[in-house]
DOFI-167425 format. One line per 10 residues: number of its first residue (from 1); for each residue x, y, z of C-alpha. Coordinates in steps of 0.2 Angstrom, whole numbers. Example, Ala and Ser with C-alpha at 12.3 -4.5 7.8 and 13.67 -1.06 7.14 Angstrom:
<drenlums>
1) 62,-22,39 ~ 68,-5,36;
</drenlums>
This chain:
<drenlums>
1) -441,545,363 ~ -425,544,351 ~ -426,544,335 ~ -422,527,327 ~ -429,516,343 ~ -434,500,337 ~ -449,500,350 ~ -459,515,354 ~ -456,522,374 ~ -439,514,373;
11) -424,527,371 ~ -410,522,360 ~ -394,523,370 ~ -384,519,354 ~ -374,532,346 ~ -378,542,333 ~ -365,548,319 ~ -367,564,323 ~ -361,561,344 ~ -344,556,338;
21) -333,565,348 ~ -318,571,342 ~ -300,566,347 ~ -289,579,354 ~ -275,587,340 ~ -258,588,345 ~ -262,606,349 ~ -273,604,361 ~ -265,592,370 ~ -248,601,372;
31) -261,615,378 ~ -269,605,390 ~ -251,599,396 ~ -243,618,399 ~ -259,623,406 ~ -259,605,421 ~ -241,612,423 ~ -246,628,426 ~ -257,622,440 ~ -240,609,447;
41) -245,591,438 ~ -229,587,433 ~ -231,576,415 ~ -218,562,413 ~ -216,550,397 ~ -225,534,402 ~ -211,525,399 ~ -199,535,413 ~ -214,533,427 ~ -206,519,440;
51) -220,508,445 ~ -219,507,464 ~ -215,488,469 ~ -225,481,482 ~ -218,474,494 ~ -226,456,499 ~ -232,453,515 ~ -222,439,525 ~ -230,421,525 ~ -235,417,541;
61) -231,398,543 ~ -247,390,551 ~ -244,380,566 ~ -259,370,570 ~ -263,361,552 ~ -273,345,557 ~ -291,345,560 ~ -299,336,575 ~ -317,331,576 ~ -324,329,592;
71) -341,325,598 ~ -344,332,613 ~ -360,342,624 ~ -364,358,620 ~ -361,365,640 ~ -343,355,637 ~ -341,364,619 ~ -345,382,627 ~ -333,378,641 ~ -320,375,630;
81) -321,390,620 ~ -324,403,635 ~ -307,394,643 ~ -298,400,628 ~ -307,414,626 ~ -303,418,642 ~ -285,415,643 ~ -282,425,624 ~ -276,408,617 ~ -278,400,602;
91) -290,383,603 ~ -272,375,599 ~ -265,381,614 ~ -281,376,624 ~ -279,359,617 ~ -262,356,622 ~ -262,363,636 ~ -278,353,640 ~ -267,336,633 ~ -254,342,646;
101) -264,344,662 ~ -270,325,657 ~ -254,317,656 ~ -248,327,673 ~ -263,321,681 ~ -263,301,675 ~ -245,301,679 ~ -248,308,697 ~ -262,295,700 ~ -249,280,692;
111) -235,285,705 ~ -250,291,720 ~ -254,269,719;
</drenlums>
Protein backbone atom coordinates (compact mmCIF):
# COMPACT_ATOMS: atom_id res chain seq x y z
CA UNK A 1 0.00 0.00 0.00
CA UNK A 2 1.17 3.60 -1.00
CA UNK A 3 1.30 6.15 1.19
CA UNK A 4 -1.49 8.71 0.99
CA UNK A 5 -4.25 5.96 -0.37
CA UNK A 6 -7.49 7.11 0.51
CA UNK A 7 -8.70 3.41 1.13
CA UNK A 8 -6.55 0.89 2.80
CA UNK A 9 -5.42 -2.23 0.12
CA UNK A 10 -5.89 0.28 -2.66
CA UNK A 11 -2.51 1.65 -4.17
CA UNK A 12 -2.35 5.25 -5.14
CA UNK A 13 -1.27 5.51 -8.77
CA UNK A 14 -1.11 9.28 -8.42
CA UNK A 15 2.13 10.96 -8.58
CA UNK A 16 3.90 12.03 -5.78
CA UNK A 17 6.23 15.26 -5.92
CA UNK A 18 9.09 13.63 -5.55
CA UNK A 19 8.51 11.21 -9.11
CA UNK A 20 8.64 14.40 -11.23
CA UNK A 21 10.80 13.51 -13.68
CA UNK A 22 13.00 15.91 -15.00
CA UNK A 23 13.17 17.60 -18.56
CA UNK A 24 16.18 17.00 -20.46
CA UNK A 25 18.84 20.37 -20.65
CA UNK A 26 19.94 21.48 -23.79
CA UNK A 27 23.05 19.43 -23.09
CA UNK A 28 21.84 16.42 -22.89
CA UNK A 29 19.75 16.48 -25.72
CA UNK A 30 22.47 17.65 -28.20
CA UNK A 31 24.27 14.54 -26.58
CA UNK A 32 21.72 12.34 -27.14
CA UNK A 33 21.50 13.73 -30.92
CA UNK A 34 25.47 13.26 -31.79
CA UNK A 35 25.35 10.03 -30.14
CA UNK A 36 21.73 8.69 -32.56
CA UNK A 37 24.04 10.05 -35.40
CA UNK A 38 26.70 8.18 -34.40
CA UNK A 39 24.55 5.06 -34.59
CA UNK A 40 23.18 6.69 -38.51
CA UNK A 41 19.62 8.33 -37.34
CA UNK A 42 19.84 11.31 -39.36
CA UNK A 43 17.99 14.37 -37.17
CA UNK A 44 16.29 16.94 -39.31
CA UNK A 45 14.51 20.29 -38.10
CA UNK A 46 10.75 19.23 -37.93
CA UNK A 47 9.86 21.90 -40.08
CA UNK A 48 12.35 20.68 -43.24
CA UNK A 49 10.81 16.77 -42.89
CA UNK A 50 8.39 16.47 -46.02
CA UNK A 51 5.22 14.70 -45.19
CA UNK A 52 4.75 11.97 -47.75
CA UNK A 53 1.45 12.59 -49.58
CA UNK A 54 -0.79 9.85 -49.95
CA UNK A 55 -1.96 9.32 -52.82
CA UNK A 56 -5.86 8.49 -52.83
CA UNK A 57 -7.20 5.39 -54.10
CA UNK A 58 -9.44 5.79 -57.29
CA UNK A 59 -13.33 5.81 -56.81
CA UNK A 60 -14.77 2.94 -58.25
CA UNK A 61 -18.04 4.12 -59.83
CA UNK A 62 -20.82 1.67 -58.67
CA UNK A 63 -22.80 0.11 -61.44
CA UNK A 64 -25.72 -1.69 -60.01
CA UNK A 65 -27.23 1.10 -57.45
CA UNK A 66 -30.97 -0.06 -57.15
CA UNK A 67 -32.08 -2.41 -54.85
CA UNK A 68 -34.79 -5.23 -55.78
CA UNK A 69 -36.72 -7.22 -53.38
CA UNK A 70 -37.86 -10.35 -54.50
CA UNK A 71 -39.78 -12.89 -52.79
CA UNK A 72 -38.99 -16.04 -53.95
CA UNK A 73 -38.27 -20.09 -52.59
CA UNK A 74 -35.43 -20.76 -50.82
CA UNK A 75 -34.39 -23.84 -53.61
CA UNK A 76 -34.93 -20.80 -56.23
CA UNK A 77 -32.78 -18.39 -54.08
CA UNK A 78 -29.91 -20.94 -53.66
CA UNK A 79 -30.23 -21.54 -57.43
CA UNK A 80 -29.76 -18.27 -58.12
CA UNK A 81 -26.82 -17.62 -56.13
CA UNK A 82 -24.82 -20.89 -57.10
CA UNK A 83 -25.51 -19.75 -61.08
CA UNK A 84 -23.58 -16.63 -60.24
CA UNK A 85 -21.38 -18.22 -58.16
CA UNK A 86 -20.66 -20.55 -60.58
CA UNK A 87 -20.22 -18.29 -63.64
CA UNK A 88 -17.74 -15.57 -61.20
CA UNK A 89 -20.43 -13.04 -61.88
CA UNK A 90 -21.80 -10.43 -60.02
CA UNK A 91 -25.67 -11.08 -59.06
CA UNK A 92 -26.18 -7.89 -61.41
CA UNK A 93 -24.81 -9.69 -64.18
CA UNK A 94 -26.93 -12.83 -63.20
CA UNK A 95 -30.00 -10.63 -63.25
CA UNK A 96 -29.53 -9.23 -66.52
CA UNK A 97 -28.35 -11.75 -68.07
CA UNK A 98 -31.44 -13.76 -66.54
CA UNK A 99 -33.86 -10.45 -68.02
CA UNK A 100 -32.11 -11.31 -71.34
CA UNK A 101 -32.67 -15.02 -71.78
CA UNK A 102 -36.45 -13.92 -70.89
CA UNK A 103 -37.03 -11.49 -73.46
CA UNK A 104 -34.99 -13.99 -76.15
CA UNK A 105 -37.23 -16.69 -75.20
CA UNK A 106 -40.86 -14.57 -75.15
CA UNK A 107 -39.87 -13.13 -78.42
CA UNK A 108 -39.09 -16.66 -79.94
CA UNK A 109 -42.60 -17.98 -78.62
CA UNK A 110 -44.43 -14.60 -80.11
CA UNK A 111 -42.74 -15.17 -83.76
CA UNK A 112 -42.86 -19.54 -83.16
CA UNK A 113 -47.27 -18.64 -83.17
Amino acid sequence: MTKGSTRPGLANFALDEDDDIPVPTAEQRAAAQQGGERLGFKSEPADTVSKPTAVPSPVRAAIYTANFHIRTTPEDRDRYDEFAYRHRMKKGEAMRLLLDLAEEAEAARNNGS
